[in-house]
TORMI-157095 format. One record per atom (N, C-alpha, C, O): x, y, z. Coordinates in pm, whole numbers, padded with zeros to 5 digits, always signed. Each point is the difference from the previous one (the first is absolute). Example, Ala and Ser with C-alpha at 12.3 -4.5 7.8 and 13.67 -1.06 7.14 Angstrom:
TORMI-157095
+01319-00569+00780;-00089+00119+00000;+00090+00120+00000;+00104-00002+00066;-00139+00107-00138;+00082+00119+00006;-00077+00109+00073;+00051+00111+00017;
end
This chain:
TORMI-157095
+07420+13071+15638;-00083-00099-00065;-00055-00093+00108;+00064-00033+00100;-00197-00008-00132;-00098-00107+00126;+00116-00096-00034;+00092+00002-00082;-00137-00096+00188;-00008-00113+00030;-00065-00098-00145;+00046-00094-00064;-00138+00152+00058;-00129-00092-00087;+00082+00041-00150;+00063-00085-00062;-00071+00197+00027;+00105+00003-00140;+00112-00080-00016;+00017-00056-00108;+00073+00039+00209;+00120-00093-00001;-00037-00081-00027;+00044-00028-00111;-00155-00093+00169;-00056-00092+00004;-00032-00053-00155;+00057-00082-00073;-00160+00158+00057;-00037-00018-00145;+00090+00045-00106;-00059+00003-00107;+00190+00035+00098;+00089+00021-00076;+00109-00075-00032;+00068-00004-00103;-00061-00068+00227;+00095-00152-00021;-00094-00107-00011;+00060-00104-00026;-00187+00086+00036;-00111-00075-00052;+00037+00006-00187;+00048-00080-00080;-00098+00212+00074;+00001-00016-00184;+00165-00020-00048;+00017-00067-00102;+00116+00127+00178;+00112-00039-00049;-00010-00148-00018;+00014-00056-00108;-00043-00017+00249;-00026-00140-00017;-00071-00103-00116;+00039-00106-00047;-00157+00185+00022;-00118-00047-00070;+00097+00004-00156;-00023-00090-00081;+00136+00203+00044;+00002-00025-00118;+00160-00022-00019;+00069+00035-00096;-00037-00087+00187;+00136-00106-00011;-00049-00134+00027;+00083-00092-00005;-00235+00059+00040;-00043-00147-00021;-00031-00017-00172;+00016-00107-00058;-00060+00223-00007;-00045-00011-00107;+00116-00011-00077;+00005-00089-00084;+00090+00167+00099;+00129-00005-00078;+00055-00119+00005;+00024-00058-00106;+00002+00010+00207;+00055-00162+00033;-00101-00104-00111;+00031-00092-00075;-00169+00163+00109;-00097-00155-00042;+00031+00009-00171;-00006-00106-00063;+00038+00236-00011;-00007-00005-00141;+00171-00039-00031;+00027-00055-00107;+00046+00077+00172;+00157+00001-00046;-00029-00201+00067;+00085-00077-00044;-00186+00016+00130;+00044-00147-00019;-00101-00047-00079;-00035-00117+00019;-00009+00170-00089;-00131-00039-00144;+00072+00022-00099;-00016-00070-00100;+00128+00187+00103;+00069+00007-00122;+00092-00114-00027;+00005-00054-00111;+00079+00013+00228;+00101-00099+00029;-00057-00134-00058;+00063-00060-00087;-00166+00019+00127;-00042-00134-00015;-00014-00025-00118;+00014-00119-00028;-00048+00225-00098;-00043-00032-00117;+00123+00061-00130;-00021+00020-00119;+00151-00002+00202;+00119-00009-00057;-00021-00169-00072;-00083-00080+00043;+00165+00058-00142;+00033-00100-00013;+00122-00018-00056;+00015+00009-00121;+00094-00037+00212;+00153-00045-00024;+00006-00146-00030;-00061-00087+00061;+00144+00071-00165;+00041-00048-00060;+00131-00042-00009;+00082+00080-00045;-00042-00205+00084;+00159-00020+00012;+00023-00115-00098;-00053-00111+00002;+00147+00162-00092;+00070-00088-00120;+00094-00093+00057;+00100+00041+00059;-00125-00168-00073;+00129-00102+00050;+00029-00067-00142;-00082-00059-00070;+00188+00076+00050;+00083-00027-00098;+00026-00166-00037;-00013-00049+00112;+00038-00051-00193;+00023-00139-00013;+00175+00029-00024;+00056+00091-00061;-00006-00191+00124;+00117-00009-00031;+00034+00044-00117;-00095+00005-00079;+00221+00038+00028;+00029+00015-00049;-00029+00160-00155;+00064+00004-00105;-00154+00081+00140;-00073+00098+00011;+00140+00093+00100;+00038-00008+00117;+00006+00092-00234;+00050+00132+00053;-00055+00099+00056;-00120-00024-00001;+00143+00148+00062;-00059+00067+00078;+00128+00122-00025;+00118-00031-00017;-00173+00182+00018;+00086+00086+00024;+00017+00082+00124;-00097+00076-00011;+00145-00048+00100;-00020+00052+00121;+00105+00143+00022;+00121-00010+00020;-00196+00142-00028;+00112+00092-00029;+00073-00038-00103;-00053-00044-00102;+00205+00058+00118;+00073-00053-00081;+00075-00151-00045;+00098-00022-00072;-00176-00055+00135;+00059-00161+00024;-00099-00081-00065;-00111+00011+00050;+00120-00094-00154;-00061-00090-00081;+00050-00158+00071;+00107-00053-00031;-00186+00005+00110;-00028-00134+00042;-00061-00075-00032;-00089+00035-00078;+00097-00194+00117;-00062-00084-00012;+00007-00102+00067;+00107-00026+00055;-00223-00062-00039;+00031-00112+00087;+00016-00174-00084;-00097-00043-00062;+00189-00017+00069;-00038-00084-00100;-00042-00155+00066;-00080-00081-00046;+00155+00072+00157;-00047-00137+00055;-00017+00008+00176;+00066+00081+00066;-00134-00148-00023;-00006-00006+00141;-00008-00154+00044;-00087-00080-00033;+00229+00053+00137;+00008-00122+00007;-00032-00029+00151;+00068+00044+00093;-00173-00119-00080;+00013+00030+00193;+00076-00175+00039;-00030-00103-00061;+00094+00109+00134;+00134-00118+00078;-00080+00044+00118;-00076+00095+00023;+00139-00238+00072;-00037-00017+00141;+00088+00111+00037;-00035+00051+00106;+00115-00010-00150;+00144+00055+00061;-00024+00173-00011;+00039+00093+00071;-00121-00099-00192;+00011+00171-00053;-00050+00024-00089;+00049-00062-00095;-00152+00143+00061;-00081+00070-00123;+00108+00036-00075;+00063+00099+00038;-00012-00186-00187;+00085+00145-00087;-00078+00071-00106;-00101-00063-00031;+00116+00166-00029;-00087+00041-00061;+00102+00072-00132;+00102+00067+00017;-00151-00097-00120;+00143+00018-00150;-00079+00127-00012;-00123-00004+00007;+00194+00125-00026;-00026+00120-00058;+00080+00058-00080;+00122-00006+00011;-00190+00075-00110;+00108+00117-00103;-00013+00176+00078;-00078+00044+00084;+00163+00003-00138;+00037+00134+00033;+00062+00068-00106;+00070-00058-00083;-00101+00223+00081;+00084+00017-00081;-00044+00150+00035;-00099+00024+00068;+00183+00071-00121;-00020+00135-00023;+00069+00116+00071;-00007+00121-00024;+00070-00183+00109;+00006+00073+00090;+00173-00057+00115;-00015-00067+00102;+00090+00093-00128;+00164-00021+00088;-00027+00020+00146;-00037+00095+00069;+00075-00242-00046;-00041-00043+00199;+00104-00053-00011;+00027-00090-00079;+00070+00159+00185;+00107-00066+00028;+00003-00119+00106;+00071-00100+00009;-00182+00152+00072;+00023-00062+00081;-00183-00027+00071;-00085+00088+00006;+00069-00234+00038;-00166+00035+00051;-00129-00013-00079;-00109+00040+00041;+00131-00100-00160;-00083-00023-00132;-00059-00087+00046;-00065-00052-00091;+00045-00009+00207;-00120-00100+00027;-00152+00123+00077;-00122+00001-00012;+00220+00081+00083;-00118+00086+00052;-00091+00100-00075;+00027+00089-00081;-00164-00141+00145;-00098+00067-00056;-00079-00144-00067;-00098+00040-00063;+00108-00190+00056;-00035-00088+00031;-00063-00051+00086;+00062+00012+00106;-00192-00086-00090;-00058-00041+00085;-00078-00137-00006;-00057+00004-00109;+00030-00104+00161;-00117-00067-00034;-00100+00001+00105;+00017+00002+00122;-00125-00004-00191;-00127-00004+00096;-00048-00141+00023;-00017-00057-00108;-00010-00017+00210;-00011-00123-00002;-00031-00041+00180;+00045+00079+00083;-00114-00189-00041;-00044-00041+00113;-00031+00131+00123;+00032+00011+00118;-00125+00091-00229;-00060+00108+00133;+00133+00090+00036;+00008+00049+00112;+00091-00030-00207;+00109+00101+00058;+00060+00027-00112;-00032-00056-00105;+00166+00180+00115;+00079+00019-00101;+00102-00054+00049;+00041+00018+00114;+00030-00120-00237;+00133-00002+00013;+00088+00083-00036;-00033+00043-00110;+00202+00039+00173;+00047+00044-00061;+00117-00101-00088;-00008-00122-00016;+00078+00180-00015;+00131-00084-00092;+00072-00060+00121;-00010+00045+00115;+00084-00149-00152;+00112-00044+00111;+00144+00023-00066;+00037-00023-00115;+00027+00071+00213;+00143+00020-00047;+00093-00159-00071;+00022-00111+00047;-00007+00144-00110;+00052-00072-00130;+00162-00018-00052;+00041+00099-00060;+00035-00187+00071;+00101+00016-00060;-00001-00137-00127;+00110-00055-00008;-00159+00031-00034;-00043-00103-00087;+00042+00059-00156;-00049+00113-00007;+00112-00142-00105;+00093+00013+00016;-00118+00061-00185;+00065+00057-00088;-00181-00076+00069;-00103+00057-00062;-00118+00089+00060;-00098+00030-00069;+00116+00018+00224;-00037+00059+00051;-00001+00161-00063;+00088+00050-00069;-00202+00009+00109;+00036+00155-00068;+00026+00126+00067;-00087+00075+00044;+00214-00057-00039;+00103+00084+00015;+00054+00145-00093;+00049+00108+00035;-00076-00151-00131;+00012+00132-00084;-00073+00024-00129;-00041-00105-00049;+00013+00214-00019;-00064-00008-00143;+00053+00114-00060;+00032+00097+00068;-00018-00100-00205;+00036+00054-00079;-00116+00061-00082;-00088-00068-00054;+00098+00213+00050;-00096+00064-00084;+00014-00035-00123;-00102+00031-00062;+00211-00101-00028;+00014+00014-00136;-00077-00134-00063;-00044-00010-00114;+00038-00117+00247;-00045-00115-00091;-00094-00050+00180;-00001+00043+00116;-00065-00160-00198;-00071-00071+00110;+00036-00089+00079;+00043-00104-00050;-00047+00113+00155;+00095-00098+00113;-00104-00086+00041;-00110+00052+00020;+00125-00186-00001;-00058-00084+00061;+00043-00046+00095;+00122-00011+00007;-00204-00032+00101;+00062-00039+00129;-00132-00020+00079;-00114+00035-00029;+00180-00127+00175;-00084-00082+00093;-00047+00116+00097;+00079+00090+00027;-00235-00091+00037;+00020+00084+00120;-00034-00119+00079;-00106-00056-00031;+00181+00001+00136;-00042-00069+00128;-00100+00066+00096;+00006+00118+00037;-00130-00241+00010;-00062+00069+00129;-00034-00127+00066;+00028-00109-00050;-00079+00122+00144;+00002-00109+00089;-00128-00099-00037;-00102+00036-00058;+00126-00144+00097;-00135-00077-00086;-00115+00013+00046;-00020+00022+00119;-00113-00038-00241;-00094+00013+00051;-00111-00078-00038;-00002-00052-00112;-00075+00039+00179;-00112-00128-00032;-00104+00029-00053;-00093-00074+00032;+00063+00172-00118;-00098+00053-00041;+00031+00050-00103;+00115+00043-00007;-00207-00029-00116;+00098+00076-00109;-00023+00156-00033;-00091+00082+00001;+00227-00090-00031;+00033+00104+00043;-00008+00116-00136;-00005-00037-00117;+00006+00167+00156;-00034+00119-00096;+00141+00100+00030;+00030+00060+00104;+00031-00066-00213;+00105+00080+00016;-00021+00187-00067;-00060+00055-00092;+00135-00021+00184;-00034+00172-00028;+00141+00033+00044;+00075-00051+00083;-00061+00204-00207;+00114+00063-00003;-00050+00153+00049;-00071+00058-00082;+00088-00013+00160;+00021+00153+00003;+00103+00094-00023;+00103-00005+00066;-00123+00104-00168;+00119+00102-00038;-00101+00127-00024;-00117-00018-00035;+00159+00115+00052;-00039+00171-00044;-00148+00005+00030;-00090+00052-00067;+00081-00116+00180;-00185+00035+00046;-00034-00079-00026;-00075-00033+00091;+00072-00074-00200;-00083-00098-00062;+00012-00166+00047;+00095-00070+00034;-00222+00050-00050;+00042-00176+00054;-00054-00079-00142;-00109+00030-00049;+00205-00145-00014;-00126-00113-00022;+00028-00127+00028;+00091-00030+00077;-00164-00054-00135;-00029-00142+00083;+00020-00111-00117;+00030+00057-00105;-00037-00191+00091;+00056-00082-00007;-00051-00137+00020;+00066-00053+00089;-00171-00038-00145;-00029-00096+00064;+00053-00109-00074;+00043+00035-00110;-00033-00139+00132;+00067-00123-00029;-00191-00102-00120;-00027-00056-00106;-00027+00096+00219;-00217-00080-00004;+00033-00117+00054;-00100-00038+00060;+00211-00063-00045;+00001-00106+00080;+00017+00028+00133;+00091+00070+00044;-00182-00126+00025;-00050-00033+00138;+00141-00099+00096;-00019-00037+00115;
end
C-alpha cells in the first residue's frame, strides 16, 4: 500500500471519530439530569434500607445530623455510607462514641440516631449512599 493511501485513510479514520465525538457531545449536552433533594424529614428507600433525615444541627464544635434507619441488621458501622456536602467538599462521618451515636440498626423496627461530622459553615446537604444509589437532603436554611 502507497504512502498516499495510508495518508488519506487515517485522514477519514480521523475525520469520523471527530464526527463521532462532535454528535456523542451534542447528545450529552441536551441530557437533562435531574437530581431530587429531599426536605427533611422525607424518607427515601435505598436497595434495601428505608432512611431518613430528620434534623441537622450545625455547633461550632460539630455538624450533628438526626437520622432514621431501618431495614436492614448493621451490627456494626451504621453511620457509613453518610455524608454531608457542604463548604466545596465531602464530609465523611466522625468516629463517635456518644452515647446516641449510630452504631447499630435493627431490621425489625426504626432506629434513630446522631451521625457526627465536623462543622461546617455553609449549609449543608446531607446524602446517604447504599446499593449504587445516592440521595440528598437539604435543610433550605442558609
Amino acid at each position: 500500500m502507497s504512502t498516499r493511501k495510508l495518508i488519506l485513510t487515517a485522514l477519514i479514520c480521523g475525520l469520523a471519530i471527530l464526527v463521532a465525538g462532535g454528535l456523542k457531545l451534542i447528545q450529552v449536552a441536551n441530557d437533562e439530569t435531574e437530581v431530587q433533594v429531599l426536605v427533611l424529614g422525607d424518607a427515601a428507600t435505598l436497595g434495601d434500607m428505608t432512611v431518613s433525615v430528620l434534623d441537622i444541627d450545625r455547633r461550632s464544635e460539630a455538624t450533628l445530623v438526626t437520622v432514621t434507619m431501618s431495614g436492614v441488621d448493621l451490627d456494626a458501622g451504621a453511620a457509613d455510607g453518610w455524608r454531608v456536602l457542604a463548604d466545596g467538599r465531602v464530609h465523611e462521618p466522625l468516629d463517635s462514641d456518644d452515647p446516641g451515636g449510630c452504631r447499630t440498626v435493627a431490621a425489625a423496627e426504626s432506629t434513630q440516631c446522631t451521625v457526627r461530622f465536623d462543622s461546617v459553615e455553609s449549609a449543608p446537604t446531607v446524602a446517604y449512599v447504599r446499593a449504587g444509589e445516592q440521595r440528598q437532603w437539604a435543610s433550605g436554611t442558609p
